[in-house]
Every structure is written in C-alpha cells, then in structure tokens.
C-alpha positions as CSV (number, residue, x, y, z in Angstrom):
1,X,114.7,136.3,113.0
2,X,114.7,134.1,109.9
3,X,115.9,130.1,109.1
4,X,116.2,129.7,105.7
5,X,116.8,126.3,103.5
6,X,116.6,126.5,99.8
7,X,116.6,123.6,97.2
8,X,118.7,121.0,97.7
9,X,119.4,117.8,99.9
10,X,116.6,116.9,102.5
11,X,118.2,118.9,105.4
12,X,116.8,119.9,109.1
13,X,117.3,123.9,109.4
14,X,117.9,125.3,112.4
15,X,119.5,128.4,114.0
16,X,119.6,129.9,117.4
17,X,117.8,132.6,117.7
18,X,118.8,135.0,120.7
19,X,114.7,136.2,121.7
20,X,114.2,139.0,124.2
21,X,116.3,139.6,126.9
22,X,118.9,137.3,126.4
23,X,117.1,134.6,126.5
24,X,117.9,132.2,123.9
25,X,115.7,129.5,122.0
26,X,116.4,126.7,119.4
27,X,114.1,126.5,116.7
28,X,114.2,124.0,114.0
29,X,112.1,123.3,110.8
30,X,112.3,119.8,109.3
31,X,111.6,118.5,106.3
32,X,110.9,114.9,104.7
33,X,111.5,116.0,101.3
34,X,113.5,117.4,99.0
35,X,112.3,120.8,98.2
36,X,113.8,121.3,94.9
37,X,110.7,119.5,92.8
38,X,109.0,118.1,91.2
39,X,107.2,115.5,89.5
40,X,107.8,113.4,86.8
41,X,107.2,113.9,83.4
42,X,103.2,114.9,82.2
43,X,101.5,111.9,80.2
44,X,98.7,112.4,78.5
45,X,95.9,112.0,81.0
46,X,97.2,114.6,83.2
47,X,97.1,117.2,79.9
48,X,93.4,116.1,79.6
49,X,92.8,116.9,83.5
50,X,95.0,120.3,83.2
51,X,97.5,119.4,85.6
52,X,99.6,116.8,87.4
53,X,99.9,116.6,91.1
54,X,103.2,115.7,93.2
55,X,101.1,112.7,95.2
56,X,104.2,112.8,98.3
57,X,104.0,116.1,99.8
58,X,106.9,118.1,101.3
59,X,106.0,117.4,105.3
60,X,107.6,120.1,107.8
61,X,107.7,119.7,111.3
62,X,108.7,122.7,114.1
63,X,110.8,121.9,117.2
64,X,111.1,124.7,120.3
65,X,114.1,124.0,122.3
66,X,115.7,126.4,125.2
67,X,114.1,128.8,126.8
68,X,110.2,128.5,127.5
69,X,108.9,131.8,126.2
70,X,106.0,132.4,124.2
71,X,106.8,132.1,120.2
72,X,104.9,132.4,117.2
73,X,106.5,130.4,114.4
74,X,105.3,131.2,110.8
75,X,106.5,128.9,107.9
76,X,106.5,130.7,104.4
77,X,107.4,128.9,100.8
78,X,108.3,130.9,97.7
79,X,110.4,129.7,94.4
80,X,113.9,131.6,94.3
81,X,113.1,131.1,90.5
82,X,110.2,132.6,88.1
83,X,110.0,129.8,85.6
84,X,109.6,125.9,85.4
85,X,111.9,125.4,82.4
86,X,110.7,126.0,79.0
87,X,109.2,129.3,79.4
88,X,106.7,128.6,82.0
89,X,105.6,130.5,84.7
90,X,106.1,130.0,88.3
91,X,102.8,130.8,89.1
92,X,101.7,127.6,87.1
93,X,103.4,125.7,90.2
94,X,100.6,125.7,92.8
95,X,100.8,124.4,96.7
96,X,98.7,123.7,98.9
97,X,98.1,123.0,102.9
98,X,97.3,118.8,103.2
99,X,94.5,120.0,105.8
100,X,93.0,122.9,103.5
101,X,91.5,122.4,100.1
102,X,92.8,125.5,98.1
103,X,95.4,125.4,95.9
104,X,97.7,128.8,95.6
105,X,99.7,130.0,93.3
106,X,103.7,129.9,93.7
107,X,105.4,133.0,93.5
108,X,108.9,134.3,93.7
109,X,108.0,135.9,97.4
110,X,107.1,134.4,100.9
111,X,103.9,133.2,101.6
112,X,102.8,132.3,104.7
113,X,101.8,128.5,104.7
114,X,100.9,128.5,108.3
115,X,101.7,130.0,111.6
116,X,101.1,129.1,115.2
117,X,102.0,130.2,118.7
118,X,104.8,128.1,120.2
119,X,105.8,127.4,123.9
120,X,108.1,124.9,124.9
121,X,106.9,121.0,125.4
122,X,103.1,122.3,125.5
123,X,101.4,124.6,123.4
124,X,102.4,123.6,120.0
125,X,105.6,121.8,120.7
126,X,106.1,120.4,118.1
127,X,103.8,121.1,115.7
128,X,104.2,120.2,111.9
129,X,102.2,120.5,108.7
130,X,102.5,119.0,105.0
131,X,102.3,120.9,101.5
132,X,101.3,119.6,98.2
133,X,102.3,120.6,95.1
134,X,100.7,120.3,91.6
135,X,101.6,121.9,87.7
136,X,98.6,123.0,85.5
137,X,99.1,122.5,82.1
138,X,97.5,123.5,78.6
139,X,97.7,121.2,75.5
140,X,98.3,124.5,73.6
141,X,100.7,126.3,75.5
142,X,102.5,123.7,77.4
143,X,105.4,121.1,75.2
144,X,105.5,117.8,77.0
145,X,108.9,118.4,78.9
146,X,109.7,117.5,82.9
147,X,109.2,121.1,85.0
148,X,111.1,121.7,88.1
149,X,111.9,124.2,90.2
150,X,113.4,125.2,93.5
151,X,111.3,126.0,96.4
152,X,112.5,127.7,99.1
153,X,110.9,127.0,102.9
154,X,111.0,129.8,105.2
155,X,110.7,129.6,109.0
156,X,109.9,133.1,111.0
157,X,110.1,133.2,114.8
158,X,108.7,136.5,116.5
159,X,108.3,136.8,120.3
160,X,105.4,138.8,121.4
C-alpha cells in the first residue's frame, strides 16, 4: 500500500490502509517542507566549490495510528521530473540522510531513504528522519540560472 505527496504546499499525507485481516491502520508521513525545491540562485563561491547545498532540509516524521500490528514503513524520494531547468540533469540534484554522510544521486524512480519496523506507541512510533539536498555545478557546463525541481516523497507500509 502506497501514500504519495508530490510537489507542492507543505502538506501531511496520510491514507488508511486496510493491513491483514481486516484490521485497519492509519499511517501518516509529515513533512516540514516544501518538497518542490530548491535553493536559491548559485553565486560564485558555490561554482568554485562545485555545488550549493539547500542548508534547511526536508524533515519527515511517521505516525502509526489504529490497530497495533507489526509494520515496516519505508520512505522513498524520486523527482517526477528528469531535468532542473536549462538542460540539466536530475541526477545533478543529490540528497542525502542528515544522520549518514553520502550524498546520492536523484533520479526519476523511488529510492528508499529509510525504512523501519513500526508498532503502535512503542517500537518506532513515531519515528522521523530529515533529507538534505544539494546541486553540483560546473563553471563550463552549468549558466548561472535558479534550478528547481519537484521531488516526490514516498511512504510504503508492508505488514509481515
């Protein structure tokens, strides 16, 4: 079963997901920024350093409401587009965890940023995360322009 919130206002996601048996669950992804990104425009000193970095990530937090079964919730990001304006690629657009130190590539298709088992008001509940994101840029390849794109969280609840 699958949440999804594409680029737009700062919005909570939820859905209620009917899990096993009948038993039903409310699970619901946060988050305390606008996913459609980015940055401002590139100065100089972020050409010279071959990138600029969005310094407020995109913080996500997971809720388990209803019943109390066992979970395993997996956030994924992607980009629902495969340029940042002006011919760039979407893979230029990197992300990473706030607790790992690896930046990855963004691509058109979901990649997991994290998962974790869930069970109601203990393991895990709630349980929440933040993701960076940064542009690398070339002097020869790259025109001074502002990049965006829109980044698509996704939020993937599985019961064992």
């Amino acid at each position: 079963m699958v949440a999804r919130r594409g680029g737009g206002a700062v919005a909570a996601v939820a859905a209620l997901l009917a899990l096993g048996r009948g038993a039903a669950a409310q699970v619901t992804m946060t988050l305390a920024q606008t996913p459609n990104v980015f940055l401002v425009s590139p100065t100089v000193a972020d050409y010279n350093v071959g990138f600029v970095v969005n310094p407020t990530g995109i913080l996500f937090t997971i809720t388990l409401a209803g019943a109390s079964t066992n979970r395993t919730t997996t956030v994924s990001i992607r980009s629902s587009s495969a340029t940042l304006g002006g011919g760039k690629p979407i893979g230029d657009l990197e992300w990473r965890r706030a607790d790992l130190v690896a930046w990855n590539a963004m691509t058109t298709t979901d990649a997991a940023v994290e998962s974790r088992p869930v069970r109601k008001n203990t393991l895990n509940d709630p349980w929440s995360n933040q993701v960076f994101l940064r542009i690398l840029l070339n002097w020869a390849s790259d025109p001074p322009a502002t990049y965006t794109a829109p980044i698509v969280f996704t939020l993937t609840v599985t019961t064992p």
